[in-house]
PLY file of the C-alpha trace (Angstrom):
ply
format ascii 1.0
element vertex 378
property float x
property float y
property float z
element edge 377
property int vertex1
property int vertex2
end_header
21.11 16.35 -1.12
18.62 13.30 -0.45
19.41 9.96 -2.07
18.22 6.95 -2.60
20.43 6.11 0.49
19.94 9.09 2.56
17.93 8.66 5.90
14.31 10.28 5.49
12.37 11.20 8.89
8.37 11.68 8.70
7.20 12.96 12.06
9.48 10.75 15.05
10.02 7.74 12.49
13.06 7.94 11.00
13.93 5.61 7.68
17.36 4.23 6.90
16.81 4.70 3.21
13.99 6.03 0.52
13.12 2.24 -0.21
9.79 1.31 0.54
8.35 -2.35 -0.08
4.75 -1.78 -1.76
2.11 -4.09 -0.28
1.76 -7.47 -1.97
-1.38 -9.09 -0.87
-0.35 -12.82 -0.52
-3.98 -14.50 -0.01
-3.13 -16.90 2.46
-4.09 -15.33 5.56
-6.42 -18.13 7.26
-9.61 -15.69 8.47
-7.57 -12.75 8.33
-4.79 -14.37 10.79
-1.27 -13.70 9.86
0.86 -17.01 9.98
4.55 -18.68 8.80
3.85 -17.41 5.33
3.73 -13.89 6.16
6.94 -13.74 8.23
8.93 -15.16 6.43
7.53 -13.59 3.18
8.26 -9.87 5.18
10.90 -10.91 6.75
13.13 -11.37 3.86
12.63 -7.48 2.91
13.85 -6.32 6.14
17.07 -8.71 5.90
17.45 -6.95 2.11
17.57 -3.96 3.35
14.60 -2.01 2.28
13.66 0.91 4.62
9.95 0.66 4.96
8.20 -2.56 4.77
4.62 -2.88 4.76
2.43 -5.76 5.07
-0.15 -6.02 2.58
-4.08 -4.59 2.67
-5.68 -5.83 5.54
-8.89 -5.53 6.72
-11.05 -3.92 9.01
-13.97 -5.52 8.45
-14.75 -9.13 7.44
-17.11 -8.05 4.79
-14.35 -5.44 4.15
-11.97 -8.31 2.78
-11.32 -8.61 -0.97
-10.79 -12.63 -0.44
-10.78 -15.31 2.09
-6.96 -14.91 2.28
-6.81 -11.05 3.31
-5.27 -10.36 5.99
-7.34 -8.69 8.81
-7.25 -6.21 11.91
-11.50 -6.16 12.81
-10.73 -7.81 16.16
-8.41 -7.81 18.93
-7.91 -11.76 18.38
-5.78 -10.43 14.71
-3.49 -8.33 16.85
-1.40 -11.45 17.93
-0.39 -13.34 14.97
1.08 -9.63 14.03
3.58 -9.08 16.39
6.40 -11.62 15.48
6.38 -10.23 11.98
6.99 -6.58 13.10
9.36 -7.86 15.96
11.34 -8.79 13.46
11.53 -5.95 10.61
12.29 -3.99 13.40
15.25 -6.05 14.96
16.74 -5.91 11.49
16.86 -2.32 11.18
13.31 -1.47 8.85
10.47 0.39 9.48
6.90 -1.74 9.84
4.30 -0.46 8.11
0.46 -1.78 7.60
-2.06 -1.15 4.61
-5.60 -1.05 5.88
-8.27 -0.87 3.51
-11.73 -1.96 2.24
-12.75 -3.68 -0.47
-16.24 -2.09 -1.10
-17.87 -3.47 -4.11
-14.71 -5.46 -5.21
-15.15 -7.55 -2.04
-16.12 -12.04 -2.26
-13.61 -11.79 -4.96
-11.40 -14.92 -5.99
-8.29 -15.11 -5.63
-6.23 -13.88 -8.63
-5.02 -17.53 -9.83
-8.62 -18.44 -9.07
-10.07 -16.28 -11.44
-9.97 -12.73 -9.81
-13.93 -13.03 -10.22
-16.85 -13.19 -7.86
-16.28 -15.81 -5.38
-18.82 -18.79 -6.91
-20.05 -22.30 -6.33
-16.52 -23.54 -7.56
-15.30 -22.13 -4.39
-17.55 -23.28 -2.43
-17.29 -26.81 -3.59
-13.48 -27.09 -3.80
-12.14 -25.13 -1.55
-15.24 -24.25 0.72
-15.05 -20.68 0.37
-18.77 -18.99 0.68
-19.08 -15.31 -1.21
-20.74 -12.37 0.97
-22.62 -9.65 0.18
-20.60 -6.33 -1.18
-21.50 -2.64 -0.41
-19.97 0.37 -2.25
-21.16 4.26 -2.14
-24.03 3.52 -5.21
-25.26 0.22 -6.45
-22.57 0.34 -9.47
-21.13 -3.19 -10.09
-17.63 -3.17 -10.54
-17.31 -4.56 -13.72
-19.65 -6.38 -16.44
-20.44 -9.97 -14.65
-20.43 -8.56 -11.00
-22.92 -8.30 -8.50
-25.00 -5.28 -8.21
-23.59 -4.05 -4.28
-25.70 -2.73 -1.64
-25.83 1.03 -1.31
-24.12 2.27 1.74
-26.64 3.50 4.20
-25.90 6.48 6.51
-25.09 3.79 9.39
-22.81 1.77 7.25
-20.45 4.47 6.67
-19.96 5.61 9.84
-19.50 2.27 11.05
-16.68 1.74 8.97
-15.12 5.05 9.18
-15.19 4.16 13.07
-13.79 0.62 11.97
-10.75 2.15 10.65
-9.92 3.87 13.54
-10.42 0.79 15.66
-7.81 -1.12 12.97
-5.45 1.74 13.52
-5.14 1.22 17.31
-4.93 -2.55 16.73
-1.77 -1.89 14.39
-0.63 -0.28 17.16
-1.20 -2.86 19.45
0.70 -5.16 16.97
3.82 -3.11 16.71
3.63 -1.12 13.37
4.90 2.31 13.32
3.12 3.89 9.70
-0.58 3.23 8.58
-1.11 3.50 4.77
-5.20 3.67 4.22
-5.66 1.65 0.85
-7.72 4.78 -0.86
-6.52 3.41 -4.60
-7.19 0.75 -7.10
-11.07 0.53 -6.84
-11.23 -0.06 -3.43
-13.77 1.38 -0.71
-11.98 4.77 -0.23
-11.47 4.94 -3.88
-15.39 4.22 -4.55
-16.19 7.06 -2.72
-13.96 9.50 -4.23
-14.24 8.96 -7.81
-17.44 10.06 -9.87
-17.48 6.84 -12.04
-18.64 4.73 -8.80
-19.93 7.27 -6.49
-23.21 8.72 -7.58
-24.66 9.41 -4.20
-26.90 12.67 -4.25
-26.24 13.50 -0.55
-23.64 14.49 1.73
-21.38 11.94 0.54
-21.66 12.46 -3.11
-21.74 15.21 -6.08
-19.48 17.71 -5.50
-15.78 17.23 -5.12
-15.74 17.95 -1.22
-18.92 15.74 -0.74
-16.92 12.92 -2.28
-13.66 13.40 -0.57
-15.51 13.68 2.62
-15.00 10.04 3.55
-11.27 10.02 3.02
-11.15 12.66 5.43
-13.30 11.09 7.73
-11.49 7.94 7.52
-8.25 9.95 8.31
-9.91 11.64 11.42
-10.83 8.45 12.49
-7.13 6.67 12.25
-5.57 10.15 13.76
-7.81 9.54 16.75
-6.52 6.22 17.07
-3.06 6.82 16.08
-0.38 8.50 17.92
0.83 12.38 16.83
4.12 10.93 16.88
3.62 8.26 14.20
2.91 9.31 10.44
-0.03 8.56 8.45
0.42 7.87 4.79
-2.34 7.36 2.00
-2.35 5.27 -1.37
-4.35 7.00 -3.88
-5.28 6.51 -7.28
-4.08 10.21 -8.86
-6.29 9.53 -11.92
-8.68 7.47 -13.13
-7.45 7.83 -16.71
-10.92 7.81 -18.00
-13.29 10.41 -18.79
-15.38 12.09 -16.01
-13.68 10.30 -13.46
-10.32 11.40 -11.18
-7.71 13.40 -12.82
-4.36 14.82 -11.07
-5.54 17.80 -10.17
-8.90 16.54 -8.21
-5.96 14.54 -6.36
-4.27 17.64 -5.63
-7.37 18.99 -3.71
-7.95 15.57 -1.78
-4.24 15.40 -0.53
-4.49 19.56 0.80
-7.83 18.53 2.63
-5.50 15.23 4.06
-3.12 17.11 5.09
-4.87 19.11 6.83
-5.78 16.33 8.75
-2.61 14.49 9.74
-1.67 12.60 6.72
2.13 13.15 5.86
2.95 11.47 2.69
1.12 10.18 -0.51
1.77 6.96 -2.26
0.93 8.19 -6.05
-0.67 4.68 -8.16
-3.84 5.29 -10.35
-6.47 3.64 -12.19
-8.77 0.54 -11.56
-12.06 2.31 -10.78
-13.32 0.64 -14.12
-12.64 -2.62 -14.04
-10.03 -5.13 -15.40
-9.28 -3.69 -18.40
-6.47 -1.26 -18.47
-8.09 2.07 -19.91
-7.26 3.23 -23.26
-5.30 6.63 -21.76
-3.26 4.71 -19.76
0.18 4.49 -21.25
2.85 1.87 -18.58
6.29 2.52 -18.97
9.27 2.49 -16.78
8.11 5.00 -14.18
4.94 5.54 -15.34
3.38 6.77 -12.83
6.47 9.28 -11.48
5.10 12.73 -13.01
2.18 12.06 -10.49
4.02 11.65 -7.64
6.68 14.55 -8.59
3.26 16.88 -9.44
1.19 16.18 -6.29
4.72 16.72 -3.90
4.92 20.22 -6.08
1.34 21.31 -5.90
0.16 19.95 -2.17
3.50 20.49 -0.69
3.59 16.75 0.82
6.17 14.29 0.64
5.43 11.75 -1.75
6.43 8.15 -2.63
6.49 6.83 -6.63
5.53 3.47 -7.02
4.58 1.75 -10.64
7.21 -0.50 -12.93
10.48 0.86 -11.12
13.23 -1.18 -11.01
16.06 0.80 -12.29
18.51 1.83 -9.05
19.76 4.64 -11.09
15.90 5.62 -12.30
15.02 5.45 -8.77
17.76 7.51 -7.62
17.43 10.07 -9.46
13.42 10.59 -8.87
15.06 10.91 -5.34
17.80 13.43 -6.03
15.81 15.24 -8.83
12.93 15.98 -5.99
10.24 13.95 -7.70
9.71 11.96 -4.99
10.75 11.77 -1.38
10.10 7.37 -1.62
10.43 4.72 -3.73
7.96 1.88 -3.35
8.97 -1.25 -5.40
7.06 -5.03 -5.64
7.49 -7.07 -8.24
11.07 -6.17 -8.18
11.50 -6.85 -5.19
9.67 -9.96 -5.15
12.38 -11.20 -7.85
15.23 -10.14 -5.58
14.80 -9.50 -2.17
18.57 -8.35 -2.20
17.14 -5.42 -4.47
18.61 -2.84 -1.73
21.29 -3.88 -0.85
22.83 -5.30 -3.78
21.91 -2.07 -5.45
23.64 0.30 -2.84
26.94 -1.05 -4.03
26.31 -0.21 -7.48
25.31 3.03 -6.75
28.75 3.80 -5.29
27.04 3.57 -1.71
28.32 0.82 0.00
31.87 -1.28 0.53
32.38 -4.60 1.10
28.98 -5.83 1.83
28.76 -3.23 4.69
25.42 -2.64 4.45
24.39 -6.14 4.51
23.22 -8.22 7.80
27.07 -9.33 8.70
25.65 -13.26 8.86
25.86 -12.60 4.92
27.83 -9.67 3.68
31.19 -11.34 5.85
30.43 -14.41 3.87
30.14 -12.71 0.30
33.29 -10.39 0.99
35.76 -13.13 1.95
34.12 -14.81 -1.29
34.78 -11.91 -3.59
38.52 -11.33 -1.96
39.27 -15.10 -3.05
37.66 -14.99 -5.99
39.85 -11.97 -7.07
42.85 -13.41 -5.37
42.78 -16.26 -7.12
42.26 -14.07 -10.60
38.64 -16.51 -10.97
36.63 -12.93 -10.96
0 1
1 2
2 3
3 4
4 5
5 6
6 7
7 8
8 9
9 10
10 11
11 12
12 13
13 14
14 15
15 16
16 17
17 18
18 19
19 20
20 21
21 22
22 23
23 24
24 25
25 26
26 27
27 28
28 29
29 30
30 31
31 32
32 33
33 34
34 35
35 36
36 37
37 38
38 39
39 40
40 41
41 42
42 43
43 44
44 45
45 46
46 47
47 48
48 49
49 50
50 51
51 52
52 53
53 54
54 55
55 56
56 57
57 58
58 59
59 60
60 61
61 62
62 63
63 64
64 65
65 66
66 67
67 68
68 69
69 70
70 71
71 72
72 73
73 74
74 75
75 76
76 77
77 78
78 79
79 80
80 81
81 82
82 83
83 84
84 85
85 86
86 87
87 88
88 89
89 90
90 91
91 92
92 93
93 94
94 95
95 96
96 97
97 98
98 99
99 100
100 101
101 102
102 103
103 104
104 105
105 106
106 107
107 108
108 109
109 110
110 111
111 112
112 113
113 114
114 115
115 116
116 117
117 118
118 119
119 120
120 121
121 122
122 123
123 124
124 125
125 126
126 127
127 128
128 129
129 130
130 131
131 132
132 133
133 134
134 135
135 136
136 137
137 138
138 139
139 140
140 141
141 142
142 143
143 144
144 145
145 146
146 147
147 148
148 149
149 150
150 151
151 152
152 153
153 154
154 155
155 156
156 157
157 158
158 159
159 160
160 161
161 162
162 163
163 164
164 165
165 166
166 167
167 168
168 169
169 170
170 171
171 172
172 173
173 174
174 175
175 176
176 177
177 178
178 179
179 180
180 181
181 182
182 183
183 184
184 185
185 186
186 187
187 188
188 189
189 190
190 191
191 192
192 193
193 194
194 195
195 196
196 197
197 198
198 199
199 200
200 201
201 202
202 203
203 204
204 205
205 206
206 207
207 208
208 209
209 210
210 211
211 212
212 213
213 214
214 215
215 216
216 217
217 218
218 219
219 220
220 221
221 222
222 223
223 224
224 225
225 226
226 227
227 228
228 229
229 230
230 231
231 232
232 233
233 234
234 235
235 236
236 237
237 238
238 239
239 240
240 241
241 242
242 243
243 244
244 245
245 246
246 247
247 248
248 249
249 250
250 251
251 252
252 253
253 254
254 255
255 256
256 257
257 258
258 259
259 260
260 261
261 262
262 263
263 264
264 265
265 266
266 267
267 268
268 269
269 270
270 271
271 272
272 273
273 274
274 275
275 276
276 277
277 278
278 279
279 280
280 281
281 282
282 283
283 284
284 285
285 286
286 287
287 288
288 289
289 290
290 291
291 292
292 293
293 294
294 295
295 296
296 297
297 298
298 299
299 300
300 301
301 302
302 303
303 304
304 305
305 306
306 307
307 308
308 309
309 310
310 311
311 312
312 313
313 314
314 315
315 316
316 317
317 318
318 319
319 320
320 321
321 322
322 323
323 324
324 325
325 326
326 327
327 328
328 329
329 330
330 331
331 332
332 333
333 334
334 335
335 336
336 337
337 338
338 339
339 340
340 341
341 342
342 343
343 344
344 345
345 346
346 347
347 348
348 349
349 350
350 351
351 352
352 353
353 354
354 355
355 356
356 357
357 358
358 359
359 360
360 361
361 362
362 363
363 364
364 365
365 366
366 367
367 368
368 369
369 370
370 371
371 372
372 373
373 374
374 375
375 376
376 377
């Protein structure tokens, strides 16, 4: 029986556990170049013990960035500032894993402590920070108070379906082992797929397949580019929780037609087509998000990750064991305790003694708790 523990193998890559660290974009890339922050920030997940790391969204085009601190892969000179970071998830034992995406219309934003607006004059006066123009499927804005972005031409899109492909060799260039394509949360690959911002009367717009035709053409482009050995995952949002836009089982169509070509496991988020505001029909609770993932692993027989306000060990484990999910991708959590993993394995019943944790620090906290105990103070 899988558990939360239990190794999990997608194509050659094999994972020590179902824990997956959900991208958390930091915003301090320097023009899209990786630096101290980013390795140390990563680095810490690997040392906890988590099974997959990725790094956050990055990239593949300049325009493509939601800020100035995204990181980036839409030139060879990225590649380098990459490789220490997965150099050293993988010494210690995790998979490396990269999120590329696109921002579409929800690119030139702020940063979220800035505002999370349209990048402005204040930016360009205190921290000298220019905005760019956005382009999306439609000229939808992507919220009241945003700029109207410029409708994809025919060009455009196959320029950037061609861009993720060229980002997908550069990750491999730069030593990561799983690609996640950012299709959720209003972004690019989102744009196109939902109704609500995509209102293109041509091939890539109307019907269902018109719309999921650039997913798949973005995943035909990264397969090229990507070896058969390596897996392919996608982030999608599994409903739009708003009237004529995604629901669950549109999602289940999309992920068949992905399958089909190469992807091997769906990271199951939703919302943020419309905006800021959180939509009236969506309900967050622990796990929110879970019946999605469980649903779409049923229905599209794919493995699937569940991600959204999961922090239990015992919740998580039993999503694992129940077959709801075959991953758990955690942030915040995470972010509050990088020991998450670990320190959770021995509460589970998994581990002894601090076996599981790098010996520089589990020899240190088991001669602590064997004094401690000796000594009658715990």
């Amino acid at each position: 029986m899988a558990t939360l523990y239990s190794h999990f193998k997608l194509r050659d890559i094999t994972f020590k556990n179902r824990v997956a660290l959900s991208p958390m974009s930091q915003y301090r890339a320097v023009d899209g170049h990786a630096n101290d922050w980013h390795l140390v920030h990563l680095g810490r997940f690997a040392i906890g013990g988590v099974g997959l790391v990725y790094a956050e969204a990055t990239a593949v085009e300049a325009d493509g960035r939601r800020t100035h601190g995204d990181l980036g892969l839409w030139n060879d000179a990225l590649i380098e500032s990459l490789r220490p970071i997965t150099q050293f998830i993988s010494r210690e034992g995790a998979v490396p894993g990269i999120q590329l995406g696109h921002a579409g219309r929800k690119a030139s934003e702020r940063r979220p402590w800035h505002g999370e607006t349209p990048v402005d004059e204040e930016d360009v006066n205190i921290r000298n920070e220019v905005p760019w123009g956005a382009s999306a499927p439609s000229p939808v804005p992507y919220a009241e108070g945003w700029p109207v972005p410029a409708e994809m031409s025919e060009t455009d899109i196959q320029r950037v379906i061609g861009s993720f492909g060229t980002a997908a060799r550069r990750s491999l260039d730069a030593g990561f082992k799983i690609i996640e394509v950012y299709a959720a949360h209003g972004f690019l690959v989102h744009q196109f797929l939902s109704p609500i911002s995509n209102q293109r009367q041509d091939n890539w717009g109307g019907s269902a397949a018109n719309r999921q035709r650039f997913a798949i053409e973005v995943a035909r482009s990264i397969r090229a580019n990507w070896p058969e050995e390596l897996p392919l995952a996608f982030r999608l949002s599994t409903t739009d929780w708003l009237d004529g836009g995604i629901e669950v089982e549109d999602t289940v169509e999309t992920v068949k037609a992905l399958k089909a070509e190469g992807v091997d496991i769906i990271d199951c988020s939703s919302g943020g087509i419309g905006g800021k505001e959180r939509p009236r029909r969506m309900v967050i609770e622990e796990g929110f998000q879970t019946k999605f993932a469980k649903q779409i692993r049923n229905d599209a027989e794919i493995a699937t990750m569940a991600v959204g306000f999961l922090w239990n060990a015992k919740v998580c484990e039993e999503i694992v064991t129940s077959g709801k999910a075959d991953m758990i991708a955690i942030a915040r959590e995470l972010l509050d305790d990088p020991n998450w993993t670990v320190r959770n394995a021995a509460k589970l019943g998994t581990d002894k003694d601090y076996a599981m944790w790098p010996q520089e620090a589990g020899w240190w906290l088991m001669k602590r708790d064997r004094l401690l105990k000796k000594l009658g103070l715990r």
